[in-house]
N, C-alpha and C positions, 0 to 999 in steps of 0.2 A: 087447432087445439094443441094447447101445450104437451099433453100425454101423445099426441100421434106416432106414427112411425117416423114422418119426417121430421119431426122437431126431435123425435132421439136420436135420429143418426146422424142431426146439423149438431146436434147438442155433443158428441161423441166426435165428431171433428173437430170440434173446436178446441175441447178437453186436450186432443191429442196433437191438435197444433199448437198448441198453451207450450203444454211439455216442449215438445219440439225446440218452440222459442226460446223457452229456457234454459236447455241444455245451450243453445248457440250464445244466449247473453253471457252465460258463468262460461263458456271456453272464451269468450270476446275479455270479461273482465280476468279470466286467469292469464290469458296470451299476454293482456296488457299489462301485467302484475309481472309475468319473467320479462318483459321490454323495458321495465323499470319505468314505464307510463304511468300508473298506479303503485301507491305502495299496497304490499302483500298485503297488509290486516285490511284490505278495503276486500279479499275476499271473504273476510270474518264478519266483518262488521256491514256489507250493504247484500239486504236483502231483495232479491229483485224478482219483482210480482209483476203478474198481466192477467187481465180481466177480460173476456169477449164482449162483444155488444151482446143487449140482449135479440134473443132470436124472435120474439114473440112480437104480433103485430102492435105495433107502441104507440101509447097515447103520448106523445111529450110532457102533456100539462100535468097528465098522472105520474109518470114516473118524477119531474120537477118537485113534486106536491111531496112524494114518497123522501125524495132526496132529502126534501128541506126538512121535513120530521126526523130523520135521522140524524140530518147535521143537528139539530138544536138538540137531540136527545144526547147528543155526544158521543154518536155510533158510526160517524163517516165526516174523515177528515175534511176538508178545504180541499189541501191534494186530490184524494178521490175523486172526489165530486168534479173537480177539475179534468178528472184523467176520461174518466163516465161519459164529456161532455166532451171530450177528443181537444181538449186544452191543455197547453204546458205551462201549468200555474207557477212556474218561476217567471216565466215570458209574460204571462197574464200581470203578474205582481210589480215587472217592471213597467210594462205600459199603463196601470191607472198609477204608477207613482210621475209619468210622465207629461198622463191626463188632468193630475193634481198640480203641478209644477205649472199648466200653459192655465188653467184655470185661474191659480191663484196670480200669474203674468197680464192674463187678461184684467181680473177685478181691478189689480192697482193701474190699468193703464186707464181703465172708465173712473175710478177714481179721482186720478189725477189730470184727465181731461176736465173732470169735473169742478177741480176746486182753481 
């Protein structure tokens, strides 16, 4: 049960490894910022979030269902949804543009066996 003792004290670690995480990303982006890796406004300008899984025993097809209403409601990015699903949507982005490239390789190759 969501309310239990144990879902608040997974819930309550997680919260505080959140933080945790986050202090280490913004020392990772500041360290990088005095090594001249990054320029300074990128500690201004990039915000950097993390979300746990959820703890609750999980329907995929429900949470799926949940996502997709909210994506189309215009309440949860692409990114997100990406992130949600343990995917790096810039990786994702380049592989179906790579999936579109052998696709459209393939039709003209059936095409042109064909004529």
């Amino acid at each position: 049960v969501a309310e239990g003792p144990a879902m608040r004290f997974f819930a309550r670690l997680q919260a505080e490894m959140i933080e945790e995480d986050l202090v280490v990303m913004r020392r990772v982006v500041a360290n990088a910022a005095a090594a001249g890796r990054v320029q300074v406004e990128a500690l201004a300008l990039v915000e950097i979030q993390a979300a746990p899984p959820s703890l609750k025993v999980r329907d995929e097809r429900v949470e799926t269902d949940i996502s997709r209403i909210e994506y189309e409601s215009g309440i949860l990015s692409p990114q997100t949804w990406s992130l949600r699903r343990g995917l790096d949507y810039d990786q994702e982005q380049v592989n179906l543009a790579q999936h579109r490239a052998q696709a459209v390789r393939g039709n003209e190759m059936i095409t042109h066996q064909n004529s």
